[in-house]
N, C-alpha and C positions, 0 to 999 in steps of 0.2 A: 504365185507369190508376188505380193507388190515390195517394189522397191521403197528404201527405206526414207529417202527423200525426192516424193513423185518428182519428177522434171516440167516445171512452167511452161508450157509453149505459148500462151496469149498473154503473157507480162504487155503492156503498152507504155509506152515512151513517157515519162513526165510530162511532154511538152504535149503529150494529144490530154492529158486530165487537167490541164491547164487550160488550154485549147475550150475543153469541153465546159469546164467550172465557168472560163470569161462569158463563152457564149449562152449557155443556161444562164450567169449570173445577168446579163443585156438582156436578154428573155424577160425573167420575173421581173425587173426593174422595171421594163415596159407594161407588163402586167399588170401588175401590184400600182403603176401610175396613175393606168389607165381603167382600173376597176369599180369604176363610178365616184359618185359625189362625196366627195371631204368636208369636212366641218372646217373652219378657218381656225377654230382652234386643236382639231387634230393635224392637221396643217402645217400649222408652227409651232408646234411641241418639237422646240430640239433634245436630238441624244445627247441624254447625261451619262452615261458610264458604258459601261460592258460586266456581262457576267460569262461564267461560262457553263456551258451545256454538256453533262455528262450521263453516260448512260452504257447499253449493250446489248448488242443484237447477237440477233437466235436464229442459226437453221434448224427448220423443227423438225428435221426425219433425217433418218440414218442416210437415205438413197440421195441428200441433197450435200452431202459431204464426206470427206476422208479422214479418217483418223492415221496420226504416229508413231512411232513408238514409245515416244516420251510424254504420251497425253494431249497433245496436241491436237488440230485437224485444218482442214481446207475448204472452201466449197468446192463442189464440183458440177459437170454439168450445166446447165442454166444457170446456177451458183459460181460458178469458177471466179466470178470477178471478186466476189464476198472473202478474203485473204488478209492475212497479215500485213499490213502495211496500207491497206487501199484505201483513199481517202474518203473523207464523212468531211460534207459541205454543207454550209447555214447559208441561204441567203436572204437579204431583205430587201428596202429598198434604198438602206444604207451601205448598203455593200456584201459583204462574202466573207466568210470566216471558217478557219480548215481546222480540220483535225484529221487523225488516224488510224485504223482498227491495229488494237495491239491485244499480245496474251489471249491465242487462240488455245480453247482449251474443251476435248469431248469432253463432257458431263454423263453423268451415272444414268440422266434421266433417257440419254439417246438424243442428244443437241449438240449445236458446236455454239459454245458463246464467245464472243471479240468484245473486249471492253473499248470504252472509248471518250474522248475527253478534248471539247472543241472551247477554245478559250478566246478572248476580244468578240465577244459575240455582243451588238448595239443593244441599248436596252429600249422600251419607248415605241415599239415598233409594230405596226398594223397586223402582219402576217410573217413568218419563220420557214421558210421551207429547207427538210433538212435533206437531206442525199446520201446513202452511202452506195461506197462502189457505182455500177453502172444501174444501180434501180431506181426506179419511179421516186422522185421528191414527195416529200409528205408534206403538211401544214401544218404547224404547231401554233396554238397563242405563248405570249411571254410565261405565260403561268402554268402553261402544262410541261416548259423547258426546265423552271427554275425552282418547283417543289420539290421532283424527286427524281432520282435518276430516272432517264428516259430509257424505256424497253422496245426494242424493234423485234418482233418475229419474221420471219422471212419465210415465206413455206413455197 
């Protein structure tokens, strides 16, 4: 019998996804500087606005999460970081824009989906890499961020 609210043993401190978010954000900054030749006028295209980025990620198999009693779930496993609250990072070469997984909810199909909604994100900007929890950054252009919610499977 599982308990009715598993007990977190690797919750991490604020100050180490802060920690982590500055130094990945130093990272791609250097990256994204230093990844070849610029046109002079991609260059100096400054940021006009901010839009923001929303969307929902998916564990895709039963074995990769926990379900509640009240319809809810968890990751677990190699997933354990994928949780209610964990944060989803943008970064560019303007900077770093947070958001974070809310309204964890199993699905009929056998998935756990986190919706989620990252706002003050630069417009104008070369490359997007997004973050959630502790996995791998992806790359988005502006136009795959801003047509239609964004879907992350996680398997």
């Amino acid at each position: 019998m599982q308990p009715l609210h598993p007990e977190l043993t690797s919750r991490r401190p604020v100050w180490m996804w802060a920690g982590a978010a500055a130094g990945l954000g130093l990272a791609l900054t250097m990256f994204l500087n230093n990844s070849g030749p610029h046109t002079s006028a991609a260059a100096s295209q400054p940021t006009t606005g901010t839009f923001v980025v929303s969307g929902a990620v998916v564990l895709g198999d039963g074995a990769s999460f926990t379900r509640d009693d009240h319809g809810g779930c968890a990751g677990t496993g190699a997933h354990a970081d994928v949780i209610d609250g964990a944060p989803v990072l943008i970064t560019t070469t303007d900077g770093l824009a947070t958001g974070r997984l809310t309204d964890p909810r199993a699905l009929t199909d056998g998935t756990c989906r986190f919706w989620f909604s990252v706002r003050g994100v630069p417009t104008g900007q070369d490359a997007y890499l997004l973050m959630v929890a502790d996995r791998d950054p992806r790359q988005y252009a502006e136009q795959e961020l801003t047509g239609a919610l964004v879907s992350l499977r996680v398997d």
